[in-house]
N, CA, C and O atoms as a DFTB+ gen file, in Angstrom:
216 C
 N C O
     1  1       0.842      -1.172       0.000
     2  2       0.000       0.000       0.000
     3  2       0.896       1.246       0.000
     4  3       1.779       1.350       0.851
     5  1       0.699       2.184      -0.916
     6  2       1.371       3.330      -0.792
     7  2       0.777       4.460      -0.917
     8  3      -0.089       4.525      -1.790
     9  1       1.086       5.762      -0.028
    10  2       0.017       6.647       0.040
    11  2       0.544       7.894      -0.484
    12  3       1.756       7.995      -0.675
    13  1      -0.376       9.010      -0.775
    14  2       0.352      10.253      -1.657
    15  2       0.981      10.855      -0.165
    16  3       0.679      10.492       0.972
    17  1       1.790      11.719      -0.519
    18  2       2.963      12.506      -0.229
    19  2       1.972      14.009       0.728
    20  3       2.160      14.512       1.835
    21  1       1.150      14.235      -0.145
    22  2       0.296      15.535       0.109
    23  2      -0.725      14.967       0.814
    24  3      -0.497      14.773       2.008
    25  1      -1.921      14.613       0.333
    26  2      -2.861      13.801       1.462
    27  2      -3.101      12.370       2.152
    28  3      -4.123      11.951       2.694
    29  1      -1.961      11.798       1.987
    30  2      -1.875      10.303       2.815
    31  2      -3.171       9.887       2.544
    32  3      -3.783       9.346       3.465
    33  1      -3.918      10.082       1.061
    34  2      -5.200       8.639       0.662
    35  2      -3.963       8.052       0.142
    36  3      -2.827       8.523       0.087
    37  1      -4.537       6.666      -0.309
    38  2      -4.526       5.471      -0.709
    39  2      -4.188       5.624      -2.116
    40  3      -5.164       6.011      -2.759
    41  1      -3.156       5.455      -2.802
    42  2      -2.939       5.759      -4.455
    43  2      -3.263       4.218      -5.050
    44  3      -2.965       3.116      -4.589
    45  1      -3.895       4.548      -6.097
    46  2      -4.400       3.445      -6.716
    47  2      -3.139       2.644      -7.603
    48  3      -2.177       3.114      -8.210
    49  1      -3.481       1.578      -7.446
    50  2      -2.327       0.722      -8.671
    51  2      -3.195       0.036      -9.674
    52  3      -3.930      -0.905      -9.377
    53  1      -3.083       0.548     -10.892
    54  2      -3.384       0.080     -12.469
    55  2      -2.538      -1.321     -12.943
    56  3      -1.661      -2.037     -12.460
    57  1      -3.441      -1.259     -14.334
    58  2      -3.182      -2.561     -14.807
    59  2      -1.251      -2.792     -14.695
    60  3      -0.368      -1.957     -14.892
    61  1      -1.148      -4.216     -14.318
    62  2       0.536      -4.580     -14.120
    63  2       1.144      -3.745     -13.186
    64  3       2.285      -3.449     -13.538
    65  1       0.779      -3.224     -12.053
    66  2       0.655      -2.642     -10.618
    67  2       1.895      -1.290     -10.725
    68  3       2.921      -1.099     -10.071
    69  1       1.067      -0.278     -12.183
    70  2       1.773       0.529     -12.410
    71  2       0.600       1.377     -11.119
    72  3      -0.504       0.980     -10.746
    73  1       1.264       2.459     -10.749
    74  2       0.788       3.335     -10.108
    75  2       0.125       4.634     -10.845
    76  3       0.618       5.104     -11.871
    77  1      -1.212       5.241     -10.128
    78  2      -2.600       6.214     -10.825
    79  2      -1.762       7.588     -10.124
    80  3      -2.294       8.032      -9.107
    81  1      -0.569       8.240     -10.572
    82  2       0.015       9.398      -9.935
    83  2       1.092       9.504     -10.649
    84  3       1.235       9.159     -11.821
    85  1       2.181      10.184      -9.651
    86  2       3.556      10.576      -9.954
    87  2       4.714      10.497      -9.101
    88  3       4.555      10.429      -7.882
    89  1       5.895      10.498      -9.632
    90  2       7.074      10.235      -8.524
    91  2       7.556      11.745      -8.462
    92  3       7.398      12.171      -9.606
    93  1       7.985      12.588      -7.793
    94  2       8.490      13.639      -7.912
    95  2       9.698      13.951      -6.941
    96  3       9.390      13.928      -5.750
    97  1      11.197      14.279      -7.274
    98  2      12.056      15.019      -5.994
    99  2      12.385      15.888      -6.092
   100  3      12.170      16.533      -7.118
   101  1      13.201      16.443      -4.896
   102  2      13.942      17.773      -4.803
   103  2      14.983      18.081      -5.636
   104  3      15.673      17.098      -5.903
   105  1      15.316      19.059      -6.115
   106  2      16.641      18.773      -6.839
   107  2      17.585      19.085      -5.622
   108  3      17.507      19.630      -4.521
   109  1      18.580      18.409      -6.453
   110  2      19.628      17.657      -5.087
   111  2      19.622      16.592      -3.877
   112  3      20.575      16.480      -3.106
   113  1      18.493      15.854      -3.798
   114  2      17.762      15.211      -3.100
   115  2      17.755      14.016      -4.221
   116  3      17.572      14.028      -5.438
   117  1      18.131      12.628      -2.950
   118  2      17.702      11.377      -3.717
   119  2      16.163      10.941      -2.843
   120  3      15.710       9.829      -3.116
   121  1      15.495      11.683      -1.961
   122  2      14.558      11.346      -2.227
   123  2      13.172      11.446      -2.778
   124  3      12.630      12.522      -3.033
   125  1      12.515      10.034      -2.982
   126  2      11.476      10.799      -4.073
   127  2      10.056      10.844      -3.185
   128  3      10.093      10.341      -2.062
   129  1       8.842      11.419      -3.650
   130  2       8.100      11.730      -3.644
   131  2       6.948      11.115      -4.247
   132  3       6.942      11.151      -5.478
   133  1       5.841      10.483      -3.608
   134  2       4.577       9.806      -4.995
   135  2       3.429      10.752      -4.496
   136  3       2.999      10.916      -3.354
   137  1       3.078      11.292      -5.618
   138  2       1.527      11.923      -5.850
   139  2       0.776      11.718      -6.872
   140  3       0.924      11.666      -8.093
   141  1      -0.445      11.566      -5.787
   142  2      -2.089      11.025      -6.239
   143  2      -2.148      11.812      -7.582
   144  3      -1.414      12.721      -7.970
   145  1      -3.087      11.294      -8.115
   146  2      -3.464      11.896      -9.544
   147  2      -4.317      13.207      -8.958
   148  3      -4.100      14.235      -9.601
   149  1      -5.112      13.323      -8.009
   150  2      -6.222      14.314      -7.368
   151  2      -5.481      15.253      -6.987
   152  3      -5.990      16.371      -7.068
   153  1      -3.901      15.155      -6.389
   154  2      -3.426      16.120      -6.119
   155  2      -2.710      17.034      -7.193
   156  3      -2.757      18.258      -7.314
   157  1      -2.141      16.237      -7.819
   158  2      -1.660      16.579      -9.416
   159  2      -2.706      17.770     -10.241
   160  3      -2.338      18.736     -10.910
   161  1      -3.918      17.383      -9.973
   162  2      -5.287      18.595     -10.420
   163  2      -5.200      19.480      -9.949
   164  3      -5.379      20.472     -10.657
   165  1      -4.890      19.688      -8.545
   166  2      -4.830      20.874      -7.606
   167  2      -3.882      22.054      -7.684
   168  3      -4.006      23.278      -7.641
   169  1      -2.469      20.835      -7.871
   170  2      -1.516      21.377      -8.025
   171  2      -0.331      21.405      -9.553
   172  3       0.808      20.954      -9.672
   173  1      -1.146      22.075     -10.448
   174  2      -0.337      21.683     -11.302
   175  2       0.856      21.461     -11.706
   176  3       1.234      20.440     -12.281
   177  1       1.636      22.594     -11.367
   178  2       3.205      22.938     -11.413
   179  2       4.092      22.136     -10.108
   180  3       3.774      22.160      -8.919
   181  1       5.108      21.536     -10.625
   182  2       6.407      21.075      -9.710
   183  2       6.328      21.721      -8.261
   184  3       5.918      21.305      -7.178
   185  1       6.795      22.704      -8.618
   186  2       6.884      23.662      -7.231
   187  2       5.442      23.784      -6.335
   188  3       5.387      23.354      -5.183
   189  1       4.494      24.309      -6.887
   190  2       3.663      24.096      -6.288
   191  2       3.398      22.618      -4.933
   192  3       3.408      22.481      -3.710
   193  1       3.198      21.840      -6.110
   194  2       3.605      20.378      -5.364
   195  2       4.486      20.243      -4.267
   196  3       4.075      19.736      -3.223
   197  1       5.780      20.682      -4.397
   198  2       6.977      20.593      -3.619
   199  2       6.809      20.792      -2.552
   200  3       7.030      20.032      -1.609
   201  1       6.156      22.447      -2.530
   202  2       5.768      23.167      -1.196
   203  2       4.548      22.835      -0.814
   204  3       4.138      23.539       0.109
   205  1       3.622      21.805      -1.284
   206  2       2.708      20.737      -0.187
   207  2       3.046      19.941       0.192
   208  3       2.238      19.176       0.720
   209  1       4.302      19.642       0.172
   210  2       4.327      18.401       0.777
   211  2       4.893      18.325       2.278
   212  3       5.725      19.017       2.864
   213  1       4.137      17.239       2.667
   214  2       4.651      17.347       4.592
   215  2       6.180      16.943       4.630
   216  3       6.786      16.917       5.702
């Protein structure tokens, strides 16, 4: 089970248990980031994203 980055729901896994979102990191940072497709709507732009996340 893996949950988005921004609102800790439940991210869906598609056919061949690709994931319904995105991976996203910091630059300079090896770590990454997964967001929901719902948040992706909200937040369109990178940055935006970046600075929601907990």
């Amino acid at each position: 089970m893996v949950k988005c980055s921004i609102c800790n729901n439940k991210v869906e896994k598609l056919f061949l248990e690709k994931l319904d979102g995105t991976i996203i990191k910091k630059a300079g940072s090896k770590k990454q980031y997964l967001v929901c497709s719902a948040c992706q709507k909200k937040f369109p732009t990178k940055e935006e994203l970046l600075q929601k996340i907990k």
